[in-house]
C-alpha angles and dihedrals in degrees: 000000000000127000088254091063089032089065093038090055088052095046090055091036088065092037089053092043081045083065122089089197098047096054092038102139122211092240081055095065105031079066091046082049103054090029091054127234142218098228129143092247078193090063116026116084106298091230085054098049093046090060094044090058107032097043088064087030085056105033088057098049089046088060086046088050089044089055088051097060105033081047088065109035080059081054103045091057084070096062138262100300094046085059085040082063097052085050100056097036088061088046083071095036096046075063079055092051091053095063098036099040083049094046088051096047088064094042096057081046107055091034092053090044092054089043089051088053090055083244096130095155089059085052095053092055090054103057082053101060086041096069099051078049084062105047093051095048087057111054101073084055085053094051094049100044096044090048110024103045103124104037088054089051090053090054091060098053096257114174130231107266077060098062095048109045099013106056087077095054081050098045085054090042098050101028091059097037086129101094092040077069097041094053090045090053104036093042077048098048086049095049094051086058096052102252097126098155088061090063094052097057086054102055084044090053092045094044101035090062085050092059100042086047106044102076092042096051095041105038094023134233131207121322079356121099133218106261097180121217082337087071095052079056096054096042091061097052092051090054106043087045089059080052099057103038082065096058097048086054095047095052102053090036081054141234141238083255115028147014139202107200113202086255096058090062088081119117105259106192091197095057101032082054093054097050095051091050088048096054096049095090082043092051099039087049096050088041087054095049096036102046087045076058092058095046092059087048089059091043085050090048096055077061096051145252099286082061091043087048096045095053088041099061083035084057092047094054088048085050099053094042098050096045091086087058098037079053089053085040092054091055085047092066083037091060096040104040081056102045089043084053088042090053093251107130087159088048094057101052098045091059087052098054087041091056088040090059087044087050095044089060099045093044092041081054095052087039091064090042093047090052092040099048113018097135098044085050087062100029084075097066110027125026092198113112111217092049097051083048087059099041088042092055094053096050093043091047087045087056095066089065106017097117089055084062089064099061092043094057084051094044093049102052097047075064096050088033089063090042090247083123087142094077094057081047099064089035092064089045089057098039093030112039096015091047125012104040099049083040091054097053089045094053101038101036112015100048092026104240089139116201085345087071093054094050087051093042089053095044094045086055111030088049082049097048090045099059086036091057089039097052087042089061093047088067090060106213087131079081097077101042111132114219 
């Protein structure tokens, strides 16, 4: 090298060290990550803008993911038909999810898309009417669930042990189902804004309390007594109304990307019209996935509890082992639904094949540890038998696809990210309702295949339903939806 280079090679060597960016460590910006920025996730190095969303995106679900199982393994120590509980009564909520995971999904994309438009004020005012949208949506589920417990727990098969110690964990969950629907909509309406890292500390703060009070509550401790599966249920609303209580603090405080004044809290017919209208594709696809769930449940439950408990405990473990890919996926719709708003179509979907990739890996991982140690997974939370057979053969027959599960989260929320939430819609009605439920009752009951036939029934659609969302993006006509 001569002296000439030499010189050259130092002189970009301290301009390089004069950049921030440049020496931007990755310690640097896992902090800025967790911490939250204000950065124009439209503008900054999409590599850049994918980690600061998805690591709080990731790091909050993990937490969620961490409650469902902990939440569980406290259960399970109460037998079979404690954990049966559990099973049906989320076969009501998961109703509940529909409409709160759809109205979210139109709330982070409208929100995104104003903030993408630099119209922050507009966004403001629609997290606000978001969250009326919220409380009204909430109180028929708290009526049912308050008044017909027990008869809804009838309908889905329950034993006996479960209407006599369960209707009260059904009649908290339900009754208070109204900050199940305010942390789906203000984490949502975070998340939209870009502040993601807000929506993480509220999931830590929520769950965290679960975790600290479910063994107290259930097993007892002190002047506390044991309150049973109930206790798991009250634990839960004490924590998730902590939860919520934060955000509703946060957003008319005020974040680094968005704030609710007092004056925007008043009801605005136009906007809460529009969401509504919005979520309805969001809404009609999760009711369509969630109620084909509960069909499998009450097919699961005609075989008996040992069946129900075994897929619930096998659902938990999926659970805590997507939530890291539905976190990257929701900064998928987050990334979309602003560059759509930005006028950056390519943009868009470059962040979403760069998070599917990302996906694919982390799911292909689980996927090797679910086929080579299914029964010691369940073993950890049940020692029946049966229970841990069925619960062994789910996760052994979702290890064949996982990884396919990976790039229809992404795929999905690039829909729902640029506010088209009615395709995947009519997708889940074909490979749900058309496929896997009647597919389901032939191969458990009919031919006898018993909880086998529903495992089979869910892998032969939901593979199906992956590859069929991923071509469809391909196409791109996500790009031109209007929110």
């Amino acid at each position: 090298m001569s002296p000439n280079d030499t010189q050259a090679a130092v002189a970009s060597s301290a301009t390089a060290a004069a950049d921030p960016a440049h020496d931007r460590s990755l310690w640097h910006e896992l902090v800025a990550a967790i911490r939250g920025t204000g950065a124009d996730y439209t503008k900054i190095p999409l590599r850049r803008a994918v980690f600061l969303l998805a690591v709080p995106m990731v790091l909050e679900l993990v937490l969620e993911s961490t409650f469902a199982v902990v939440d569980i393994w406290f259960v399970a120590k109460l037998g079979a038909s404690a954990v049966a509980t559990v099973g049906l009564t989320e076969t009501f909520l998961f109703l509940l999810y529909a409409i709160g995971i759809g109205l979210a999904m139109a709330v982070t994309a409208v929100v995104a898309r104003r903030v993408g438009e630099g119209d922050r004020p507009a966004a403001a005012v629609s997290a606000a009417q978001a969250i009326w949208i919220a409380v009204g949506a909430s109180l028929p589920f708290a009526v049912a669930g308050i008044v017909f417990a027990r008869e809804l727990l009838q309908l889905m098969g329950a034993d006996a042990w479960t209407l006599t110690h369960g209707v009260r964990y059904l009649q908290w969950m339900l009754g208070s189902n109204l900050v199940i629907m305010l942390l789906f909509v203000c984490n949502a309406v975070f998340r939209g804004a870009g502040d993601a890292a807000v929506a993480m500390r509220v999931l830590w703060l929520a769950n965290g309390l679960n975790i600290v009070l479910d063994p107290i509550l259930i097993f007892g401790f002190g002047p506390v007594p044991a309150l049973g599966v109930e206790g798991a249920a009250i634990a839960t609303v004490i924590g998730r109304g902590a939860g919520v209580v934060m955000q509703l603090v946060i957003l008319l405080r005020g974040s680094q990307h968005i704030h609710v004044a007092a004056a925007q809290l008043a009801l605005e017919a136009k906007t809460l019209w529009h969401i509504v209208r919005t979520s309805l594709g969001g809404v009609g696809q999760m009711i369509v996935a969630m109620t084909a769930w509960i069909f499998l449940m009450r097919i699961l439950a005609a075989i008996g509890s040992e069946a129900v408990a075994g897929a619930t405990i096998a659902i938990r473990i999926m659970m805590f082992t997507l939530m890291p890919a539905w976190g990257m996926s929701n900064a998928a719709a987050t990334l979309v639904g602003q560059n759509l708003g930005a006028g950056e179509p390519g943009r868009a979907e470059a962040s979403v094949w760069r998070i599917g990739w990302y996906n694919m890996v982390f799911t292909v991982a689980v996927s090797v540890v679910f086929f080579l140690f299914p029964r010691e997974l369940i073993g950890l939370f049940t020692a029946e038998s049966g229970v841990v057979d069925i619960g062994a053969e789910w996760l052994r027959i979702l290890s064949y696809s996982y990884f396919v599960y990976g790039w229809w989260m992404v795929s999905v929320q690039a829909f729902n990210g640029a506010g088209d939430t009615v395709t995947p819609t009519k997708i889940n009605l074909v490979f749900f309702w058309a496929i896997q439920i009647p597919l389901a009752w032939l191969l458990a009951l009919r031919l006898d295949l018993q909880a086998t036939g529903v495992f089979w029934a869910v892998f032969v659609s939901e593979t199906s339903v992956g590859l069929f969302t991923l071509w469809l993006f391909t196409r791109g006509r996500w790009k031109s939806v209007r929110v």
